[in-house]
C-alpha positions as CSV (number, residue, x, y, z in Angstrom):
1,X,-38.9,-56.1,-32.0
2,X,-35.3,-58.2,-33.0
3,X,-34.6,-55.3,-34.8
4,X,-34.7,-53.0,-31.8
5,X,-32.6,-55.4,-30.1
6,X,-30.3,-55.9,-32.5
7,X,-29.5,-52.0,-32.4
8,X,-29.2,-52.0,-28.7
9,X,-27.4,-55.0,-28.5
10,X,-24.5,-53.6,-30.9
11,X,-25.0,-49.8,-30.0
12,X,-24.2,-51.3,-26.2
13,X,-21.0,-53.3,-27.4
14,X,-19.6,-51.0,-29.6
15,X,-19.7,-48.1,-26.8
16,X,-18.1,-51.0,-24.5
17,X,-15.1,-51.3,-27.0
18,X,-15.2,-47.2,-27.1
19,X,-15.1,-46.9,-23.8
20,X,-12.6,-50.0,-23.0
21,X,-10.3,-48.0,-25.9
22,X,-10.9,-44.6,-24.4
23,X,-9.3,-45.4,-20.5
24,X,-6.3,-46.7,-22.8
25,X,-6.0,-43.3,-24.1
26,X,-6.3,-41.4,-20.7
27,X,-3.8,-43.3,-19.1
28,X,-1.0,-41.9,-20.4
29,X,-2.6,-38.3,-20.2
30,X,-3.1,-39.1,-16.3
31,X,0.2,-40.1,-16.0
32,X,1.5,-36.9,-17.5
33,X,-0.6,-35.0,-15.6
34,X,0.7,-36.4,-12.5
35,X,4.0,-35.8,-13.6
36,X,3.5,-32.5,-14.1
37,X,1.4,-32.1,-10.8
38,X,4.8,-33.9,-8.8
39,X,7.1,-31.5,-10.8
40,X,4.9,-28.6,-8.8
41,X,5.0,-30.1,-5.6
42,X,9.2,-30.3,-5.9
43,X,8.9,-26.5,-6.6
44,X,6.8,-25.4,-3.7
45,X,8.6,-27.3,-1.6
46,X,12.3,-27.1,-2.7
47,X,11.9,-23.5,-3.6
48,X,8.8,-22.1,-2.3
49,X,9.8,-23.3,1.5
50,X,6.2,-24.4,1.5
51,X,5.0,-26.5,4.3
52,X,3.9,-29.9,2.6
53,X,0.0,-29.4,3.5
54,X,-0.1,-26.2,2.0
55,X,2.0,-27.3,-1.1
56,X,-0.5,-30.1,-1.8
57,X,-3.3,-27.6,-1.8
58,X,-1.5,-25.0,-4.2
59,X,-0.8,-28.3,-6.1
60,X,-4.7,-29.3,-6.1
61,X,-5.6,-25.7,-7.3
62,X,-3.5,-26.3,-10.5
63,X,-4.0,-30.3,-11.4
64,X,-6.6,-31.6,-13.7
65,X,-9.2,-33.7,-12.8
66,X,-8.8,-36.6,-10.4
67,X,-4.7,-35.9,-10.5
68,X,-5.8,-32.6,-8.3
69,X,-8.6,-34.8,-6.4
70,X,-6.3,-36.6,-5.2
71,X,-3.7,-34.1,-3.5
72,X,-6.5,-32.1,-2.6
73,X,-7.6,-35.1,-0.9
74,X,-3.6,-35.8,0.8
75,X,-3.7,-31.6,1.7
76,X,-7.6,-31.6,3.1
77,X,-6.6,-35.4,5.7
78,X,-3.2,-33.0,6.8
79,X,-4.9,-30.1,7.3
80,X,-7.3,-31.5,9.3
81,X,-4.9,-32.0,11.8
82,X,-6.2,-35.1,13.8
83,X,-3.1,-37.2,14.8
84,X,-2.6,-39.4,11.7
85,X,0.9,-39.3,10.1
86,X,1.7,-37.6,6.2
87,X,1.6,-41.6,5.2
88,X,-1.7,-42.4,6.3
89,X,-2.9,-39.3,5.1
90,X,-1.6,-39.8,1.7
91,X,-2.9,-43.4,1.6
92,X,-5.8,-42.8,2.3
93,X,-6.4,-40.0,-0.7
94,X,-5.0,-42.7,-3.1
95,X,-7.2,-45.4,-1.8
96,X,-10.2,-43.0,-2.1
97,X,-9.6,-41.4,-5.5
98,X,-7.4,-44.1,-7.4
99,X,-10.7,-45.9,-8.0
100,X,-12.1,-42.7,-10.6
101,X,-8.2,-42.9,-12.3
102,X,-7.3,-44.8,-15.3
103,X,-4.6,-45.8,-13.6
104,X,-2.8,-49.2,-13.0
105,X,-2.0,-51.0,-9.7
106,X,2.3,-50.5,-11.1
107,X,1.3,-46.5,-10.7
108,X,0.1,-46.7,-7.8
109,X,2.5,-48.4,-6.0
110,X,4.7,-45.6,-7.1
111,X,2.4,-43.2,-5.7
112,X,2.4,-45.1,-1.8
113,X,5.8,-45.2,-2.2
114,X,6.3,-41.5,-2.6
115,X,3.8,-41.4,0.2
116,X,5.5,-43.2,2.8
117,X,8.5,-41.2,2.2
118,X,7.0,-37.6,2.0
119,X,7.3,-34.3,4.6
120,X,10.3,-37.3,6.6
121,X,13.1,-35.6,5.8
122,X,14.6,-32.2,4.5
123,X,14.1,-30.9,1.3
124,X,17.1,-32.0,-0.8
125,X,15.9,-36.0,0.4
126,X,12.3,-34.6,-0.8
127,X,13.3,-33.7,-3.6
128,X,15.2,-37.0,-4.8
129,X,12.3,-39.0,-3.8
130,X,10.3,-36.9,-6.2
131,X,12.6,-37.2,-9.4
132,X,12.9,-40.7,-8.7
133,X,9.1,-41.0,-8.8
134,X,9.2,-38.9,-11.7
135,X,11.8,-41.1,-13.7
136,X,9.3,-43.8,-12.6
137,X,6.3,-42.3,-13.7
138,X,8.2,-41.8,-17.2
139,X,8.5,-45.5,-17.5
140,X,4.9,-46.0,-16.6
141,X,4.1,-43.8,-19.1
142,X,6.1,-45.1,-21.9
143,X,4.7,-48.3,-21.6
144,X,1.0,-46.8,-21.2
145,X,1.7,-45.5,-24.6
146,X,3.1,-48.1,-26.1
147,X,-0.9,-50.1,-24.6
148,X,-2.4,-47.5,-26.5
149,X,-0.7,-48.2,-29.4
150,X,-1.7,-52.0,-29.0
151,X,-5.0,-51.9,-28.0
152,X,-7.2,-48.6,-28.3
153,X,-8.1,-49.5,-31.9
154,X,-8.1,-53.3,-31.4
155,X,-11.0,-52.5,-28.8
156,X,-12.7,-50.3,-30.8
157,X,-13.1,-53.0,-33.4
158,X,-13.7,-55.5,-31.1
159,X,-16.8,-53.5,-29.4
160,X,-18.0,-53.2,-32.9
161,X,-17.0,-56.8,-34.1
162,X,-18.6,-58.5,-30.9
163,X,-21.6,-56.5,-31.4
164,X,-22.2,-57.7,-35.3
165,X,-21.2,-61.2,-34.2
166,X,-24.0,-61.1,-31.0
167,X,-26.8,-59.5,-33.5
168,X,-25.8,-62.6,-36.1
169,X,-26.0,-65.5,-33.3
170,X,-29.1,-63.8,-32.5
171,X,-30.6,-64.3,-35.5
C-alpha cells in the first residue's frame, strides 16, 4: 500500500513540475501569437478600412487558441450593440479570457492599455497605438524567453526532485 502511494505521490509532483515548466514555455508562444494577431488587426484596419468590430472578428477567425478567444470575445461585446463603449468592451474580453492565458499581469496591462485607446481616433493614431503595443509585447516576450530559459528545466527537476524527496520523508 506505501508503495502505491509512493508512485502517486511522485507521479503527482513530477506532473506539477511538468506542468509548472510547460506554462513557461507557452508564454512566449502566446505572446507571439498576440503579436501576430495585433499585426492583423493594424491591417484590417489601416488598410482593409474595416470597422473595428468586424476587424476583431476577422482577427478571431485567424488567432490561435485563447489569443482568438479573446478578440472574439472584444468583437462578439461590440457587436452586440448594447450601449457600452469599445473600452468596456475590450475589458471585459481580457478579464474573462486572460484567466485560461499563460500570461502575466505586465501583458496585460499592455493589453487594457491598447483597449482604452482603440476605435477613439483615426487610423494613423490606431495604428501607432498598435506598434507601440507591439514593441511592447516584444519586450514582454524577450523577457518570457529569457524565464524559460531560467526556469522550464529547473521545474522539471524540481517536480521530480520534490517527489523523490516526499516518497523518502515518507518512508
Amino acid at each position: 500500500m506505501k508503495l502505491i502511494g509512493a508512485c502517486i505521490l511522485l507521479f503527482s509532483a513530477t506532473m506539477l513540475g511538468f506542468h509548472t515548466a510547460t506554462r513557461y514555455a507557452k508564454r512566449p508562444q502566446q505572446i507571439r501569437e498576440l503579436g501576430i494577431a495585433l499585426q492583423l488587426l493594424e491591417t484590417e484596419i489601416c488598410y482593409g478600412a474595416t470597422a473595428l468590430p468586424l476587424a476583431l472578428d476577422y482577427v478571431s477567425k485567424r488567432a490561435r487558441g485563447e489569443v482568438g478567444r479573446l478578440f472574439q470575445q472584444a468583437a462578439q461585446r461590440l457587436l452586440a450593440e448594447d450601449g457600452r463603449s469599445t473600452a468596456e468592451c475590450w475589458e471585459q474580453a481580457v478579464e474573462q479570457v486572460w484567466s485560461s492565458m499563460t500570461m502575466k499581469k505586465a501583458e496585460k496591462e499592455i493589453m487594457l492599455h491598447l483597449g482604452s485607446v482603440l476605435g477613439k481616433s483615426e487610423k494613423e493614431d490606431q495604428r501607432k497605438h498598435i506598434r507601440l503595443t507591439l514593441m511592447n509585447l516584444q519586450q514582454e516576450e524577450m523577457v518570457a524567453r529569457d524565464e524559460q530559459q531560467k526556469y522550464e528545466k529547473m521545474c522539471r527537476s524540481l517536480g521530480i526532485l520534490g517527489g523523490i524527496l516526499a516518497v523518502i520523508l515518507m518512508y
